[in-house]
Backbone as a printed PyTorch tensor [residue, N CA C, xyz], in Angstrom:
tensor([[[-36.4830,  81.7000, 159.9610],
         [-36.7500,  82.1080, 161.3290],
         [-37.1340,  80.8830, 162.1590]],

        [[-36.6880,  80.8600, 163.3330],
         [-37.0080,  80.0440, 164.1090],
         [-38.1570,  79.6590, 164.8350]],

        [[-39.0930,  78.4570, 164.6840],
         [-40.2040,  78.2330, 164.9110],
         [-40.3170,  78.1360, 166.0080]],

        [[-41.1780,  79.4050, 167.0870],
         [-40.9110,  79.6180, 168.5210],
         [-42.2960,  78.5590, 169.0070]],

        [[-42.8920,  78.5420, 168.1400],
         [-43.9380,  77.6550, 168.9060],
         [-43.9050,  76.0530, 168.8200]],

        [[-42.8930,  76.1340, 167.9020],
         [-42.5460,  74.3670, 167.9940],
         [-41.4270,  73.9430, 169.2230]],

        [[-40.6210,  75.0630, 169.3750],
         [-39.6930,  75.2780, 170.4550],
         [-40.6160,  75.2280, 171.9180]],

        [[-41.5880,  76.0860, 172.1970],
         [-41.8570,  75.7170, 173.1400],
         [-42.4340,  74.5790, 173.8820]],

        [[-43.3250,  74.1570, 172.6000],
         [-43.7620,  72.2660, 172.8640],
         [-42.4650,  71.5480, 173.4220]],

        [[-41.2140,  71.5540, 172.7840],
         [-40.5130,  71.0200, 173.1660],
         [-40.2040,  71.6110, 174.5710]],

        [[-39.7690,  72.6030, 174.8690],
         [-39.3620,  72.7070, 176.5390],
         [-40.4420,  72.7470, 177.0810]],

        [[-41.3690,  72.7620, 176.9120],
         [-42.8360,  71.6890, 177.9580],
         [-42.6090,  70.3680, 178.2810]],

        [[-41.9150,  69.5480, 177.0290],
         [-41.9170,  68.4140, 177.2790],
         [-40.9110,  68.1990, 177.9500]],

        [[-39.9160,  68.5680, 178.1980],
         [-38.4680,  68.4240, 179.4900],
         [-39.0730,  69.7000, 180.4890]],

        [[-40.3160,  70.1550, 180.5010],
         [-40.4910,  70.7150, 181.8280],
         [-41.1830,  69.9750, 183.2290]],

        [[-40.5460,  68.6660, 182.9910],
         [-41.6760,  67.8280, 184.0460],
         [-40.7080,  66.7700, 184.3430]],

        [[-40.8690,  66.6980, 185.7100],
         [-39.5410,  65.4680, 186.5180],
         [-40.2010,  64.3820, 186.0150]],

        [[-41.2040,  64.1610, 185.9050],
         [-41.7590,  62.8550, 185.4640],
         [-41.3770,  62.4050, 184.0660]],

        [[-41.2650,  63.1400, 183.1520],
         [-41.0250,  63.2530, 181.9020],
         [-39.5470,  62.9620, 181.9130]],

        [[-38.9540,  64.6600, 182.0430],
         [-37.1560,  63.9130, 182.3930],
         [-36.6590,  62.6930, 183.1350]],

        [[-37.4900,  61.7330, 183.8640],
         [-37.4520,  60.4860, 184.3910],
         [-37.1070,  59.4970, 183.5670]],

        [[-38.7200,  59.7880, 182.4120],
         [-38.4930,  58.6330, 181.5720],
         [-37.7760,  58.5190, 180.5800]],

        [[-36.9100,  59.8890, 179.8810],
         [-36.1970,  60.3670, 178.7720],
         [-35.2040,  59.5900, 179.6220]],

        [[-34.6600,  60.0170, 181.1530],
         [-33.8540,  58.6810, 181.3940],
         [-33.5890,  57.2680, 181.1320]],

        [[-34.4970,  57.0400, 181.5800],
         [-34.8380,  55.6160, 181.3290],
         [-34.6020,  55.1050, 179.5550]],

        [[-35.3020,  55.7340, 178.8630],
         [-34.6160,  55.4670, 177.5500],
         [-33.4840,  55.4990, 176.8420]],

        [[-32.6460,  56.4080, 177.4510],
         [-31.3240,  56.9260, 177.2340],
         [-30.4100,  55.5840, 177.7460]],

        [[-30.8470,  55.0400, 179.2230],
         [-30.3200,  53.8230, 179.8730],
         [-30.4920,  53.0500, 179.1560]],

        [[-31.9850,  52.4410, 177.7630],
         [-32.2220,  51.5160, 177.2950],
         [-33.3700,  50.9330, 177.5190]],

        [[-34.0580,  51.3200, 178.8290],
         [-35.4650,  50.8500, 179.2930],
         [-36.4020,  51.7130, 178.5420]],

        [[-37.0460,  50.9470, 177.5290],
         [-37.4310,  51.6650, 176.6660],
         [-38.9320,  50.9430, 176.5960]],

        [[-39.6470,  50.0610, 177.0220],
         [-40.9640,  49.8580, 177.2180],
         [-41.5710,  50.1080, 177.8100]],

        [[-42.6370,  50.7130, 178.0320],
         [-43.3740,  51.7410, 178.9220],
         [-44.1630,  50.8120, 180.4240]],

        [[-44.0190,  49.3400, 179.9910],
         [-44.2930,  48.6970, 181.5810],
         [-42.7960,  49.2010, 182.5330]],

        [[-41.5860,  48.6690, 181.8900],
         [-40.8790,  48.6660, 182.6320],
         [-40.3730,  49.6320, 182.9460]],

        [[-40.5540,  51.3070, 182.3680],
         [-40.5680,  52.6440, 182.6390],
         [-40.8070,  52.5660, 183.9590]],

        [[-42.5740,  52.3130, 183.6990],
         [-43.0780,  52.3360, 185.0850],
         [-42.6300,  51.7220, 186.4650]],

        [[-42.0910,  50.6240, 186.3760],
         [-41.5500,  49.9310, 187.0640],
         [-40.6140,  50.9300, 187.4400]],

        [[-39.4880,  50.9700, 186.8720],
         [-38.3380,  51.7390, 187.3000],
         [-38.3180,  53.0750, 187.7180]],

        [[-39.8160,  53.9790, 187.5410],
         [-39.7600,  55.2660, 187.7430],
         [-40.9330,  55.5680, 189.3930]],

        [[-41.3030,  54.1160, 189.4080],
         [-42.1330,  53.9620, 190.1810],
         [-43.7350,  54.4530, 190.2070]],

        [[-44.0670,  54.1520, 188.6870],
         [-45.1120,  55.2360, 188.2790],
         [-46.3130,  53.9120, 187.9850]],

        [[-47.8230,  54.6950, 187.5440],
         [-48.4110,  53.7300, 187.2940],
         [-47.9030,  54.0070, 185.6090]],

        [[-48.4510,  52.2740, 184.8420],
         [-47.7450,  52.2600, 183.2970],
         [-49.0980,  53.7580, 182.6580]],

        [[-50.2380,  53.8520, 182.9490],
         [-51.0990,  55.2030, 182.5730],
         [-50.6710,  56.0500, 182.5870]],

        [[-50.0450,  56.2390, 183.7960],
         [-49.0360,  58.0850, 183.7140],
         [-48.0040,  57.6460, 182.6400]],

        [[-47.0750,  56.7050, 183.1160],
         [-46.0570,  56.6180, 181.6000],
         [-46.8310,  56.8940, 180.4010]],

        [[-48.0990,  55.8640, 180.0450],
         [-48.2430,  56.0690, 179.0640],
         [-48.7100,  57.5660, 178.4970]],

        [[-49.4100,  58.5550, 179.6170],
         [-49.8530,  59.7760, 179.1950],
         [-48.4330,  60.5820, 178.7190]],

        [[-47.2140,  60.8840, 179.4210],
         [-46.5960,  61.4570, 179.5350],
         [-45.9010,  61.2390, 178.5750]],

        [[-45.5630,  59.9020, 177.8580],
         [-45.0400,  59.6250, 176.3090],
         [-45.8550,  59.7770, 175.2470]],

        [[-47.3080,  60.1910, 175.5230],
         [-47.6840,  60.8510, 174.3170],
         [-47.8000,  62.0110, 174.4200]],

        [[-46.7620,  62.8280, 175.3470],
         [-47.1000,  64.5840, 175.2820],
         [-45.3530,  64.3280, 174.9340]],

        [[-44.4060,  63.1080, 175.1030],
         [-43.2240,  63.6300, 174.3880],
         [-43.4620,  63.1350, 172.7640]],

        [[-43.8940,  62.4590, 172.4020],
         [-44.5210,  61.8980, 170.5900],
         [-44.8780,  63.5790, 170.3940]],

        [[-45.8110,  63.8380, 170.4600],
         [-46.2230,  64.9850, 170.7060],
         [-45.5050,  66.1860, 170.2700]],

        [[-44.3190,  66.3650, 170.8350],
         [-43.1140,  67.5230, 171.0300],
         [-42.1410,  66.4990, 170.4630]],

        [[-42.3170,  65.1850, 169.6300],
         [-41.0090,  65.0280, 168.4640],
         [-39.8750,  64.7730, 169.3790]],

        [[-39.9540,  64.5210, 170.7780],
         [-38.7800,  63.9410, 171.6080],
         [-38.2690,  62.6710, 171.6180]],

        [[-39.3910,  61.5100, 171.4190],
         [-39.0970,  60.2370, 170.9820],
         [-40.5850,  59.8330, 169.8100]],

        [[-39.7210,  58.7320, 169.3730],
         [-40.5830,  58.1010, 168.5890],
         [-41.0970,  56.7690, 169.1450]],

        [[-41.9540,  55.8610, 168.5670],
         [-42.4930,  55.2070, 168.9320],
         [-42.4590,  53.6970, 167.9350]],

        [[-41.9260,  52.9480, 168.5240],
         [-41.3230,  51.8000, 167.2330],
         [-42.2750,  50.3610, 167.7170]],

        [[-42.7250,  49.6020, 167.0150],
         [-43.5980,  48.6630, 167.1040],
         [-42.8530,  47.5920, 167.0480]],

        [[-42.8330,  46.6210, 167.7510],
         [-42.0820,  45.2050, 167.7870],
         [-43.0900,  44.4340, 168.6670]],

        [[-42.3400,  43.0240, 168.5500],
         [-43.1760,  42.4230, 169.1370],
         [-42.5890,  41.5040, 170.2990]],

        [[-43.6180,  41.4180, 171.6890],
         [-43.1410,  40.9960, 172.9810],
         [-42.5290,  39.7200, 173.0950]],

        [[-41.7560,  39.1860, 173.9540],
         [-40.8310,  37.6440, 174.2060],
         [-42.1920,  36.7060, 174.0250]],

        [[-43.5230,  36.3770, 173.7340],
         [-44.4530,  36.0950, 173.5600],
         [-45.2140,  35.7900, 172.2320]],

        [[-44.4400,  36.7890, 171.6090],
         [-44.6360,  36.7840, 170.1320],
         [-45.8580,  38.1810, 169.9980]],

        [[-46.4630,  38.9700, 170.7020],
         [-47.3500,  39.4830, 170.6100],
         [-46.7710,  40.6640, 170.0790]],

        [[-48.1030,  41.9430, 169.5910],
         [-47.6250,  43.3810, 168.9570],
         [-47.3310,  44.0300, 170.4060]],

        [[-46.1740,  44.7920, 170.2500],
         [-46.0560,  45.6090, 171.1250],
         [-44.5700,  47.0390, 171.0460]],

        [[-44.5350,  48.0430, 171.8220],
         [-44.2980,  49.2260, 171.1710],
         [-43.0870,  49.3060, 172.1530]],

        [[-41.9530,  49.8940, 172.1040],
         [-40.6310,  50.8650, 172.4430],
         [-40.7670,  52.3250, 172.3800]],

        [[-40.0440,  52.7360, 172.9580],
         [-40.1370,  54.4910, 172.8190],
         [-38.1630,  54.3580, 172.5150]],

        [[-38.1650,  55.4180, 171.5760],
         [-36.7980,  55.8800, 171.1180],
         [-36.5770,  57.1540, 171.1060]],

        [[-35.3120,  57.5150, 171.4170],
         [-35.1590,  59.2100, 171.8260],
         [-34.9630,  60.0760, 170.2840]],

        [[-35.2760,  60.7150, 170.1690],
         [-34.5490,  61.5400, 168.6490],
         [-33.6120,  61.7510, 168.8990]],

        [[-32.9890,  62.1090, 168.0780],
         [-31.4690,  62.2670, 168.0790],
         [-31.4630,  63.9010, 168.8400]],

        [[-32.3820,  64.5080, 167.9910],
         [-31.7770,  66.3300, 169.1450],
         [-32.2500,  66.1200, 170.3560]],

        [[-33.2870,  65.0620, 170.8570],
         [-34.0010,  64.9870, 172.0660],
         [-32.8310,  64.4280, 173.1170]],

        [[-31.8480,  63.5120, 172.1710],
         [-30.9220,  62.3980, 173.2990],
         [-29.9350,  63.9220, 173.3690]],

        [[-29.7160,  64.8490, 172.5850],
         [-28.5150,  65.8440, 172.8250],
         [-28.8550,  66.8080, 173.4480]],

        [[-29.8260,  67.1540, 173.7720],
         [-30.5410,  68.1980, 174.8840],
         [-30.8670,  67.4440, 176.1190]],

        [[-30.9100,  66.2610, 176.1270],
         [-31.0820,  65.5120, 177.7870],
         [-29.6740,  64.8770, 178.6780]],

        [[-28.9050,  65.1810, 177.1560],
         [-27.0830,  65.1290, 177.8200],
         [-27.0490,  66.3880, 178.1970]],

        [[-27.2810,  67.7340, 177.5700],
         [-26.5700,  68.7870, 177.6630],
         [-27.6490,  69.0670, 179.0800]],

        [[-28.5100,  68.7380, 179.4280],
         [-29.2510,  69.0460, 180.7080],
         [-28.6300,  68.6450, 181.9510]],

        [[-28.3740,  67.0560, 181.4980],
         [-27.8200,  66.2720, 182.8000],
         [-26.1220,  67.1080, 183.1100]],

        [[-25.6040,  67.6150, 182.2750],
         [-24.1990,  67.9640, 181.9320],
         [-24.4970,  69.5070, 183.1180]],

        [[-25.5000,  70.3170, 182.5960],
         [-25.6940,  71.2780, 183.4580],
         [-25.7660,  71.4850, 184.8550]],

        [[-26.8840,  70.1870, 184.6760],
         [-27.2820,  69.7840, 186.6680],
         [-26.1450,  69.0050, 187.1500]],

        [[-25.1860,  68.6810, 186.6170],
         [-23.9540,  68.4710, 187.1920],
         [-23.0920,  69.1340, 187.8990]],

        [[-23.0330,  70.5430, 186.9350],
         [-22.0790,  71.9110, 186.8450],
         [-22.9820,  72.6510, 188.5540]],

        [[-24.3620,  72.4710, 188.3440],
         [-24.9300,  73.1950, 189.0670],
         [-24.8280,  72.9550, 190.5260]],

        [[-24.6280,  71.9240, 190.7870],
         [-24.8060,  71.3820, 192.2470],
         [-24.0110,  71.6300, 193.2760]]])
């Protein structure tokens, strides 16, 4: 049977323009949460809140590397069902308009 309450975490987490913003942004490749911000026009705090409510709901993961600096520092990566539900969304709001 299908786990309705793990299902709904997940459509919480694509229930927010801010959220579907940054699932953009990763999908494009901008995948560090300064330059999220940058590009979504957000402060990097909201990015950072809003990527731990998608960690959270299993939408992306979170990969550790380190900055042009040499320092520790983190990426966000889409899951694989997360990148196929944010095509089949954008695919919709296409159809819809």
């Amino acid at each position: 049977m299908l786990d309705f309450s793990k299902l709904e975490k997940l459509m919480k987490a694509f229930a927010s323009s801010t959220r579907l913003e940054i699932i953009d942004c990763i999908q494009l490749g901008i995948t560090n949460p300064g330059d999220i911000a940058i590009t979504i026009n957000k402060h990097r705090s909201t990015v950072e809140n809003h990527l731990r409510i998608l960690l959270g709901a299993d939408v992306v993961k979170k990969v550790q590397t380190k900055s042009k600096k040499g320092l520790p520092g983190s990426i966000y990566v889409l899951q694989k069902n997360a990148n196929v539900l944010m095509t089949t969304i954008k695919h919709l709001a296409k159809e819809n308009q």
